[in-house]
N, C-alpha and C positions, 0 to 999 in steps of 0.2 A: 504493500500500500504506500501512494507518496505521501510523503511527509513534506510541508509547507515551514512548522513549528517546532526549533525544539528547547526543550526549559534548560538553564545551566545544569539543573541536577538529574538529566538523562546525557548529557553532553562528555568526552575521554578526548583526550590527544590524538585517541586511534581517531577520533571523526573530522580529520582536517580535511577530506576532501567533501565531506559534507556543510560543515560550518567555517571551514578559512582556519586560518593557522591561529588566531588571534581568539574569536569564539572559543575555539577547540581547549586552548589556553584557559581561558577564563572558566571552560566549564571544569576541566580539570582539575581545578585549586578549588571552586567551588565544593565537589564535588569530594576531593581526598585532602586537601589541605588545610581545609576550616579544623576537620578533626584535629590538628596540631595547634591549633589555636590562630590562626590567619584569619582575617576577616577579609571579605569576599563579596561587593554589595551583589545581590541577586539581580537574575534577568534573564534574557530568553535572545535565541538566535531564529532566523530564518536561515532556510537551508538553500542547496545551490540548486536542488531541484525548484525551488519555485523561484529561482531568478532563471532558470533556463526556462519553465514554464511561462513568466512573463513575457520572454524574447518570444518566444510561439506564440503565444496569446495577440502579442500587436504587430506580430509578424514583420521583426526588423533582423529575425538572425543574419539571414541572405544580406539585407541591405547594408548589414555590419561590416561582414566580412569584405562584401563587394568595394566599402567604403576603404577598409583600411588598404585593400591592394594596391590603390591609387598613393598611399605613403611615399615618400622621398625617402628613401631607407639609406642615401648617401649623405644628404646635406639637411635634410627633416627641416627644408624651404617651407612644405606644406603643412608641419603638423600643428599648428595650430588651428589651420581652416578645420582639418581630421579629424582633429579631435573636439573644436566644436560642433560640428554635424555628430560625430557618436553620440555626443552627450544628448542633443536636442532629439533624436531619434529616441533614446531613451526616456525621453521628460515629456514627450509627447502622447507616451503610452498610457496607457492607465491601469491600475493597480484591478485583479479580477475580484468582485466581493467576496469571491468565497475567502482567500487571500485577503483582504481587505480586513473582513468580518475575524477571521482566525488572529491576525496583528490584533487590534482592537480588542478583543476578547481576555486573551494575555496578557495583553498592558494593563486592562482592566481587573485583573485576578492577583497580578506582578504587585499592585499598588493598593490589594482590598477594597477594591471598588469604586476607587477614588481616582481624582486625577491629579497626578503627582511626576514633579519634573525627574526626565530619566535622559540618559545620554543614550546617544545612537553614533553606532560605530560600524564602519564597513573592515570588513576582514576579506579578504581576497582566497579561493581555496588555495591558490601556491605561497599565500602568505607564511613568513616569520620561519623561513626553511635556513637554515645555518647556513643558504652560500645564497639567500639573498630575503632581507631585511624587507622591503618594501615601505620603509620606514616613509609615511608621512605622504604616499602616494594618493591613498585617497580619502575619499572627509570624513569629518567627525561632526556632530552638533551635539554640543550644549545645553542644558536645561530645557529641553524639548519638553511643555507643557499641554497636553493637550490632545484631544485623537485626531484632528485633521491635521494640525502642524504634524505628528509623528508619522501620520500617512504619508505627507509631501516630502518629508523627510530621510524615509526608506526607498522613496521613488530617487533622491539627490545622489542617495550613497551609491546605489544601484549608475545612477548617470558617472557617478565619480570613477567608475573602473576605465572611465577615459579619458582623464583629465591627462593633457599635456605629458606631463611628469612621470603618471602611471604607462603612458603607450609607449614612452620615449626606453623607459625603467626597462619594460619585458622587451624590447628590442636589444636591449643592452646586454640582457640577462638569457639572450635566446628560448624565450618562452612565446608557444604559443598565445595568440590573442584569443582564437575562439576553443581554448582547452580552457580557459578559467572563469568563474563563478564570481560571484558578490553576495557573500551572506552578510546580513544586517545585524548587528548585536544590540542589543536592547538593556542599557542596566541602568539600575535606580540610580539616580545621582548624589552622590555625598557634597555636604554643606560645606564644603572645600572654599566657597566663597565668603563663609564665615569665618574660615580657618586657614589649611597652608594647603600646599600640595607639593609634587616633585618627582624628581625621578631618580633611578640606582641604575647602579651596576656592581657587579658580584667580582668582579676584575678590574684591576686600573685599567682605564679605556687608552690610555697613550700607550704602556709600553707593553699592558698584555700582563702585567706582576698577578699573579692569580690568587695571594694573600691577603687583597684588601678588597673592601667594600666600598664604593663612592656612592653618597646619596647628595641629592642637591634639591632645594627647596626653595620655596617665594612664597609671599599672601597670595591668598586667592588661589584664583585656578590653576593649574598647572600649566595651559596655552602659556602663559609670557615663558616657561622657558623653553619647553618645545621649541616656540618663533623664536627664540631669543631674543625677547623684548626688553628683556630685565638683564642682570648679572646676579643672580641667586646665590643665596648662603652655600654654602660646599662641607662635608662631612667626612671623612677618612676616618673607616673602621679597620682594625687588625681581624681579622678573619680567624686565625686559629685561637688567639685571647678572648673570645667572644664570650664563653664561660667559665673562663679561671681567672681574667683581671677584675679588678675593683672599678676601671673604667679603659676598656679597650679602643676609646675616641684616640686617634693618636696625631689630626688634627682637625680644627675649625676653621675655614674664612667666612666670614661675614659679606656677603655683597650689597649691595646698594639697594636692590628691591625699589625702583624708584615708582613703579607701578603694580595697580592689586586690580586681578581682574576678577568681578562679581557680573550677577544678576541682575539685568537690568529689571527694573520695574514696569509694572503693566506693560511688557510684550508678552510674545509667545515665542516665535521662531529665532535664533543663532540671539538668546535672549542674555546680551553678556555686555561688559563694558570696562573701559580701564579707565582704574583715577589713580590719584597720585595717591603716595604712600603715605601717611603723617611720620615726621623724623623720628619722634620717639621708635615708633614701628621698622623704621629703615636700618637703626642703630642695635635693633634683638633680633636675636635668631629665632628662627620660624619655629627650630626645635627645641626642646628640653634633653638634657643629655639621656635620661631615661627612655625618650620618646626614638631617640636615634638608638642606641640599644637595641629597642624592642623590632625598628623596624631591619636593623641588621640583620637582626637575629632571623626573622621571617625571609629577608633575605638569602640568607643561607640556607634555608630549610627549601626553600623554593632549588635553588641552584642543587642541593642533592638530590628534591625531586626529580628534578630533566638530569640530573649527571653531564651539567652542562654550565658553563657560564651565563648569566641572563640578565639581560635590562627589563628593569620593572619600573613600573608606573603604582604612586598613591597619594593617597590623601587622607585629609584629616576632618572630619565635622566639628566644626567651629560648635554645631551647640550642642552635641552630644561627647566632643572632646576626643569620640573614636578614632583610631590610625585603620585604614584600610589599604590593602592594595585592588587596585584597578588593573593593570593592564600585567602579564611578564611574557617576554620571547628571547629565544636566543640568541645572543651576543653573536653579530655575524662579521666582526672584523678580524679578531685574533683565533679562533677556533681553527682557519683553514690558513694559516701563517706557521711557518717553519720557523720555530722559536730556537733552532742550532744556525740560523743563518741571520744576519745582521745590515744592513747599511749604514757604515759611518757616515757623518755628513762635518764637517769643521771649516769653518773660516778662516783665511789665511789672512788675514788684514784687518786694522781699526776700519771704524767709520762712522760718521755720525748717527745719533739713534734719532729717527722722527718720532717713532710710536711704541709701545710695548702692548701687549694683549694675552690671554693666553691659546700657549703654542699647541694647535693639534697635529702630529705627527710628527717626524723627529728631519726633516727634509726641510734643504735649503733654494731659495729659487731665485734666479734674478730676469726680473723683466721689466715690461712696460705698464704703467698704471692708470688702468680704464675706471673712471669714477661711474656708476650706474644705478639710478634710481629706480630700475624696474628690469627684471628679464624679458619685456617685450623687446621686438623689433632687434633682437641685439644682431650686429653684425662683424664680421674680423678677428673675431676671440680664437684662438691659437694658445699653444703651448709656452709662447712667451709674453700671455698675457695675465697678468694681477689685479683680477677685480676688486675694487674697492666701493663697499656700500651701507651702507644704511645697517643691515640685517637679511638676512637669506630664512625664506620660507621655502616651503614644499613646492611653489612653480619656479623657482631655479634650477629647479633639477636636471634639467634635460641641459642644460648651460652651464653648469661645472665642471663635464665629464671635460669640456672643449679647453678646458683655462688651465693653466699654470699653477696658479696661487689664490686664496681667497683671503680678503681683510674686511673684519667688520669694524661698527661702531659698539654694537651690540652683542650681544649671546655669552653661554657662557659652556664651558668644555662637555656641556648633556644635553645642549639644544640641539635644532635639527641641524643645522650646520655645520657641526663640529661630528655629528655622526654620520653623515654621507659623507663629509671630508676625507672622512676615515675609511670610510667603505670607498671611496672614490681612491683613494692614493693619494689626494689632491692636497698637500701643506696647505693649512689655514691659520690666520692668525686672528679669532675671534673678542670681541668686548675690549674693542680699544679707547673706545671712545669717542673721540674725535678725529678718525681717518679720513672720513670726508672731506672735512673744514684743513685737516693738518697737511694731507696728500694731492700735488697738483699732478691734474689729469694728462697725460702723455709721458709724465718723467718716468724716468728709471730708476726701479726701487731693487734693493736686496732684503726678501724675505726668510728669516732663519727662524726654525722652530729648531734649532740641535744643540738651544743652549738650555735643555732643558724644561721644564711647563709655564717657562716664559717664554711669550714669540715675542724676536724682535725687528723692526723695521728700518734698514739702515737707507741713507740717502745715496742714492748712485748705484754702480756695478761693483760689489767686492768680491774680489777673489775666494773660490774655496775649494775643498778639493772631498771627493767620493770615493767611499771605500767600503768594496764587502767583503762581511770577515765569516766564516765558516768556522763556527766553534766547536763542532762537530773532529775539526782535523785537530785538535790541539790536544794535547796529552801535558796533563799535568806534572810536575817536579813531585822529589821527596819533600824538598824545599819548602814549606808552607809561603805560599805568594797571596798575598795582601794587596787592598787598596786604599792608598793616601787619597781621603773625601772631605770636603768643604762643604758644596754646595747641597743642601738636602734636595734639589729640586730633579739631578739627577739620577739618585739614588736606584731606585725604580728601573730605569731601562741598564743601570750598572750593573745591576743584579745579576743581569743573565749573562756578563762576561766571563769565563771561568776563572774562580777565585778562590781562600778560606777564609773568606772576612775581611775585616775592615782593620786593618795595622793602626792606622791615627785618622780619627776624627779631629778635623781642627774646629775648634768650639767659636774661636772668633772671628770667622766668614759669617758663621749664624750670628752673632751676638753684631757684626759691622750692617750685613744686609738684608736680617729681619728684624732685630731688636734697634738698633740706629740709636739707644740711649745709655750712657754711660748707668751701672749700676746705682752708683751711689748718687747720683742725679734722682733719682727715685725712691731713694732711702732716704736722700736729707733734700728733698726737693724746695724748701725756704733757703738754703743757701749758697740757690744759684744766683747769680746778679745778673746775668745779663736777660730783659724781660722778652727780647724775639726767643731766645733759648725756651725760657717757661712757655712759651704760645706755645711753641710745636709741642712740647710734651703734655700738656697738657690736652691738644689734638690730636696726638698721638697715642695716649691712654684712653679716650672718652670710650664708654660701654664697658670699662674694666671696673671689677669692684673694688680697685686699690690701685695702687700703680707699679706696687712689688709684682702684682698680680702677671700685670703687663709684659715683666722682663721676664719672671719662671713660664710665663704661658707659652710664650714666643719663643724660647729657648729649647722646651721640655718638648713641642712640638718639632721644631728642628731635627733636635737630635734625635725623638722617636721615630721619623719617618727614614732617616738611615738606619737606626736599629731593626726595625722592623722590613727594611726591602732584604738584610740581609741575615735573620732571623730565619735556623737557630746558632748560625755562625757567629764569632763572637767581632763586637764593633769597640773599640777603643776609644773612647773621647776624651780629649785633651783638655785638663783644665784651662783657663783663658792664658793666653799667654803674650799678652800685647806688653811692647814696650810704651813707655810713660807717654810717650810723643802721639802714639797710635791710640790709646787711650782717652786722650786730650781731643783727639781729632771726634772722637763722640758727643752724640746731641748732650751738653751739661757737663762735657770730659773736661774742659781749661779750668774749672773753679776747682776740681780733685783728684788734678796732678803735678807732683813736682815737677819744677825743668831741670833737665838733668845733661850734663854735656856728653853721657856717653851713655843714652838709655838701653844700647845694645848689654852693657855689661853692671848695668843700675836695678832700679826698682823693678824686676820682672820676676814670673813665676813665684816657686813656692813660697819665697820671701814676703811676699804680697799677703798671701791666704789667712795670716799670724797675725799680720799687722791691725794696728786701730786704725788708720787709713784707709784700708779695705776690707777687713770683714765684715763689715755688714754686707758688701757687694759679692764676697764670696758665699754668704749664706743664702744669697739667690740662686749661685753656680749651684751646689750644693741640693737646693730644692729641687731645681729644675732636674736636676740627675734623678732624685729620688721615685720625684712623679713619673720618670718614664720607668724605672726599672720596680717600681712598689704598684701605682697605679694603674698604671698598662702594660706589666708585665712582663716586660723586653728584657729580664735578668740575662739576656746574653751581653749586655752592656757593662763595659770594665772600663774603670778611673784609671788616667794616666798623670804622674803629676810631672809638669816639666822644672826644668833650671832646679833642681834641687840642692844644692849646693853642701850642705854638711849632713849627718847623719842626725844630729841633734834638730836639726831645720826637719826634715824627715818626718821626723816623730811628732812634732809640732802640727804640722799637715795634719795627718793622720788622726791626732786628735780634734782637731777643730772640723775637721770631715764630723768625725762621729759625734761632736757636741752637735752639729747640724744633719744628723739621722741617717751618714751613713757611714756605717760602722764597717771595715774591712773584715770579710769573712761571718758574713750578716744575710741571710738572705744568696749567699753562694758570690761574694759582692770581691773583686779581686782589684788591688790595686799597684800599677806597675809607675816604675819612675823612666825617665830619661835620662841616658847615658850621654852627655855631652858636654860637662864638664872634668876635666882631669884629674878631677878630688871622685868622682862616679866611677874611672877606672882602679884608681890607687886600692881606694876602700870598696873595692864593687861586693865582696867577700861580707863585710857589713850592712850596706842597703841591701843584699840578698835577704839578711837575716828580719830586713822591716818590713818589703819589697815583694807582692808576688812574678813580678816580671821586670825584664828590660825591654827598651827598646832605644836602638844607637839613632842617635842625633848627628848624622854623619856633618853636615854644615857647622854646625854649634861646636862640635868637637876637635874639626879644624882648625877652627878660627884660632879656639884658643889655648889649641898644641904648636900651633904657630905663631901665636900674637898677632895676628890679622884680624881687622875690623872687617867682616865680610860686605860691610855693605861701603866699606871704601871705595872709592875709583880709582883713586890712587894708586893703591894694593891688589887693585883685583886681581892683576898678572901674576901675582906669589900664590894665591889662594889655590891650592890645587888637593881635593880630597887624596889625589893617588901619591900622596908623597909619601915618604917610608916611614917618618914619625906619625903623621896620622895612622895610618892605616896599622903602626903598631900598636898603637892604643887600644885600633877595634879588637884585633886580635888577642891583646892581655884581657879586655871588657869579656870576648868570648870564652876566653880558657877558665875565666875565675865563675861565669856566669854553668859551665858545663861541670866544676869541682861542684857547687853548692845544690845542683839540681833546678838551676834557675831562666826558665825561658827567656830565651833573648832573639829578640828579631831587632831590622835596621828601616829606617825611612830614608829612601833617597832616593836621587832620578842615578849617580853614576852605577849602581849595577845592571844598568839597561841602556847606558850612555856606553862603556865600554865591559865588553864581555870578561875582559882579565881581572876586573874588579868584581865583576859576579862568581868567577871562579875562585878568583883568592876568598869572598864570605860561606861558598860553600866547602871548601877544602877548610878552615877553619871551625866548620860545624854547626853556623848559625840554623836556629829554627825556622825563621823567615824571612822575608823581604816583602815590603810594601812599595809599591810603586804608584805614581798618578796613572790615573787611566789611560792618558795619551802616551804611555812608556809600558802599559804593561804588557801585553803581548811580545814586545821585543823583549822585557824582564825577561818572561816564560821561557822564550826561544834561547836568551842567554844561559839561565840556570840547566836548563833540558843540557844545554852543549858543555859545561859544567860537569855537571853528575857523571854524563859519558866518558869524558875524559877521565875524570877522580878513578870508573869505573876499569879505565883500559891498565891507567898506572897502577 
């Protein structure tokens, strides 16, 4: 018997050729997921038999097919006439009453008899298939109130399977036109307009890290970030900490939310509206940390249901307070992507920066920059062109596959932009702001997304150079090989380089370019004098509940997001280790630091930690540590203290650590010192005995086994790590660090600069070597050529 009707609670995944990939979804979770505790609003599908039966019914299949043969399948000159005639061929038709009556009946039983606003959603039956998305191809409505708007409404979605975008999409995707269906989904509407709404993903969407959860939120309806109208709050969940941390958040950004889309009053049809956001509202997050939790956690339950990575769609009823999920489908960008193969992308030159936004994909592009208000009429787009616009909606689509690069002013890395970017191959660099007004039309811009999940916009043609790396051929050393990290932003796509961890976290890249404020500027913040100084911090803490808050939030975050891309491997972060001058250079730095004439060999490291001067600035380092390895869990995270200079200073440390909660040997908590002064090799035998590890300062250690200022110019031509006095040092550092049973590894670029220095630290029997990522596969390749030879002699 056919079936016109079916309820989400007779609906499986097996019925995607029946209900669309998207229905199939929803009944699914309905159906076995609520049981886990997921909420699910109720609703009902139309099946594909009664959109084929429509087509026979007003008898346009023939005229269909007849219409699209006429297609431009080289230059798609024609597809907008096409694909308006499809659509009007289907809008012209009419709904049969039996069809009609059966819609209408269900809505009416869906809602207890009442008429009550319900969304209406077109699912495609080769929808939400792992090698093609059809993300956004065709329409959705809104608070659909009503039985003749929901009629007109099922007749829209039905016209929608040819809109522009969708015809252009299954050309792309070699799918037939007349093998697919439009089933209509039907679900109550959550009071999202009262409250937030948003979207996940169960994988980092840039580099593919399959450990974390991204959710991203806005007031109101969830359309502004789809469109990318807004730049929404953003959410990074730790995935395996989900049920063993005290809080597995391991970061928060706040977006702008400058727009809240609701329900309009007395309409019926596409019954919605955007107004601006009140500032109080702009400056909180949509979410409650509880509330991010809870949806994580459904998150993952969803993602073991399909054994699959999955972008989900939810929301929140404003007046009942519920979290719902709406929508979930398969992640279709990284699933069918060879995670052993890589393209490097690096810029070989400065250049001025016009814009910054964030970077989807990790591709650099230089072209010409077309400013464009609308994807009609577009003509000349090529591979070396860089649209720049407004915002990108779902009728761009068939005009992106054509371009180079995309920049908006708008969106943010879960709208739709930034996910066909994705599925396109296409570098975008989305929510810049002001690209329009800042980018003139014809020049020539360099677009880089490969400095990480910030894209940036340089002015002109710069240099850079491509590279792909097959990790797959690399074979690991005995050697334990390490990565020297700074920036948290690349963390994520570092991951997948072959490695055992993180050698040195340097703490103040994070503390210079996310924190921007001098600690004790925030500890004694009345005894700054200069009052532009207090503006900015003062702008720069608002929505914090303190201003300490400020420094361990943005810190704790930092250094959690490289904890965790390389978790359960172990990551080293370095206490702060700025000299006075570098220090000074922060927002509040010149009122709480000395000048000093030789801050290379002055107030720096552990000396610092003791003092009245700065601990109160170190009990922020200290929190910020805490909260990642207590609160979120990352106990693979180990304390490095640098410039230690006596053994007495040592111990010092150590306890002012554990007066501020962390206590060495606490929670499995280890903490290593740095070998780089000549008092660290004499007594190495000593700080073993306070010390869980070393790790050589090979720069530091030079300098002042030689008496060299390394950062002279004068001097620089003496400075050479391979001289026979240095390099004795490492080697006494290692013989004393292998008597007491004391891991020692080395930070430096020379055993990947020359291979004779990577041979001489394995032939003396260091643990490791930590190299920058731009050095380390040549590391690898040296230590592998290393070992062999140790192995031959």
């Amino acid at each position: 018997m056919a079936v016109r009707i079916r309820k989400f609670n007779t609906i499986s995944i097996k019925d995607v050729v029946t209900v669309g990939g998207k229905n199939a979804s929803l009944g699914e979770m309905y159906t076995k997921l609520t049981l886990k505790g997921i909420q699910v609003p109720n609703g009902f599908a139309t099946t594909a038999f009664a959109f084929w039966e429509f087509l026979q019914d007003n008898k346009i299949e023939k005229p269909l097919q007849d219409l699209l043969l006429k297609l431009d399948r080289t230059q798609f000159s024609n597809l907008e006439a096409i694909g308006k005639q499809a659509r009007n061929l289907i809008l012209e038709g009419t709904l049969s009453p039996v069809f009609a009556e059966e819609i209408i009946n269900t809505y009416l039983r869906l809602c207890d008899n009442s008429v009550k606003a319900v969304a209406v959603r077109s699912s495609a039956t080769a929808e939400d298939l792992p090698e093609a998305s059809f993300a956004g191809q065709h329409d959705t409505f809104l608070n659909i109130n009503g039985e003749k708007v929901l009629l007109e409404a099922v007749q829209e979605c039905f016209a929608s399977l040819y809109t522009n975008r969708a015809i252009k999409y299954r050309e792309d995707k070699g799918f037939k036109h007349d093998t697919i269906a439009l089933s209509v989904g039907i679900q109550l509407m959550v009071r999202s307009d009262k409250g937030c709404s948003g979207v996940g993903f169960t994988i980092e969407p840039e580099s593919g890290f399959e450990n974390l959860i991204l959710l991203s939120g806005v007031w109101g309806l969830g359309e502004n970030i789809v469109q990318g109208v807004v730049n929404p709050d953003e959410y990074y969940i730790f995935k395996p900490n989900l049920s063993k941390a005290k809080n597995p958040i391991i970061k928060k950004i706040l977006g702008d939310k400058k727009l809240t889309m609701v329900y309009a009053q007395g309409q019926e049809k596409i019954a919605t509206l955007n107004s601006k956001t009140a500032k109080r509202k702009q400056l909180q997050f949509v979410l409650s940390d509880p509330e991010i939790i809870q949806l994580a956690n459904w998150a993952k339950i969803i993602e073991e249901h399909y054994k699959k990575p999955m972008d989900i769609e939810w929301a929140k009823d404003g007046i009942t307070n519920q979290l719902y999920i709406t929508q979930a489908r398969p992640e279709t960008v990284h699933q069918i992507q060879n995670k052993n193969t890589f393209k490097e992308y690096k810029l070989l030159e400065n250049g001025t920066v016009l814009l910054k936004g964030n970077a989807i994909g990790s591709k650099i592009r230089v072209g010409k920059a077309i400013l464009l208000k609308s994807p009609k009429n577009v003509e000349h787009l090529d591979k070396e062109t860089i649209i720049i616009t407004d915002t990108i909606t779902p009728d761009w689509d068939p005009v992106l596959k054509q371009v180079g690069g995309i920049i908006t002013n708008k969106g943010g890395r879960t709208s739709h932009a930034a996910i066909v970017a994705r599925e396109l191959g296409v570098p975008a660099i989305v929510g810049c702001g002001n690209a329009t007004e800042s980018i003139t039309d014809g020049e020539i811009i360099t677009l880089s997304c490969a400095q990480g999940q910030t894209g940036y916009i340089y002015k002109g043609a710069l240099q850079f150079k491509e590279k792909e790396i097959d990790f797959s051929n690399i074979k690991m050393p005995k050697t334990e090989v390490k990565l020297i990290l700074a920036d948290p932003e690349s963390a994520f796509q570092l991951s997948f380089y072959p490695n055992n961890g993180v050698g040195l976290l340097r703490m103040e890249f994070i503390i210079t370019h996310l924190v921007k404020i001098h600690p004790m500027a925030l500890v004694s913040f009345d005894s700054i004098l200069e009052t532009s100084e207090k503006k900015k911090i003062v702008e720069m803490t608002q929505g914090y509940r303190n201003k300490e808050d400020y420094f361990t939030e943005k810190l704790s975050e930092g250094i959690a997001t490289i904890a965790a891309a390389f978790y359960p491997k172990e990551v080293i972060v370095r206490l702060s280790d700025f000299k006075t001058n570098e220090y000074a250079n922060l927002i509040g730095g010149k009122d709480f630091e000395p000048s000093e004439e030789n801050p290379m060999l002055g107030f720096r490291g552990a000396s610092r930690y003791y003092s009245e001067a700065y601990k109160y600035g170190f009990a922020l380092e200290c929190k910020a540590i805490k909260i990642v390895r207590e609160q979120m869990g990352l106990t693979n995270l180990k304390v490095m203290v640098p410039f230690c200079r006596t053994i007495e200073e040592g111990k010092k440390v150590l306890n002012s650590m554990a007066n501020n909660g962390l206590k060495q040997g606490e929670n499995n908590l280890e903490v290593y010192t740095m070998i780089e002064i000549p008092s660290n090799v004499i007594l190495a035998d000593k700080f073993a005995a306070i010390f869980d590890g070393f790790s050589i300062g090979s720069n530091d250690l030079t300098q002042l086994t030689l008496g060299i200022d390394r950062d002279s110019e004068l001097m620089g031509t003496l400075f050479d790590e391979n001289d026979e006095a240095a390099k004795k040092m490492i080697s006494l550092a290692i013989q004393s660090a292998k008597k007491t049973g004391t891991k020692i590894g080395l930070c430096g670029q020379a055993p990947s600069d020359f291979e004779a220095y990577a041979t001489f630290l394995v032939k003396e029997g260091i643990n490791s070597i930590s190299f920058n990522p731009d050095a380390l596969l040549q590391g690898i390749e040296n230590i592998n050529r290393a070992e062999k030879l140790l192995v031959r002699n």
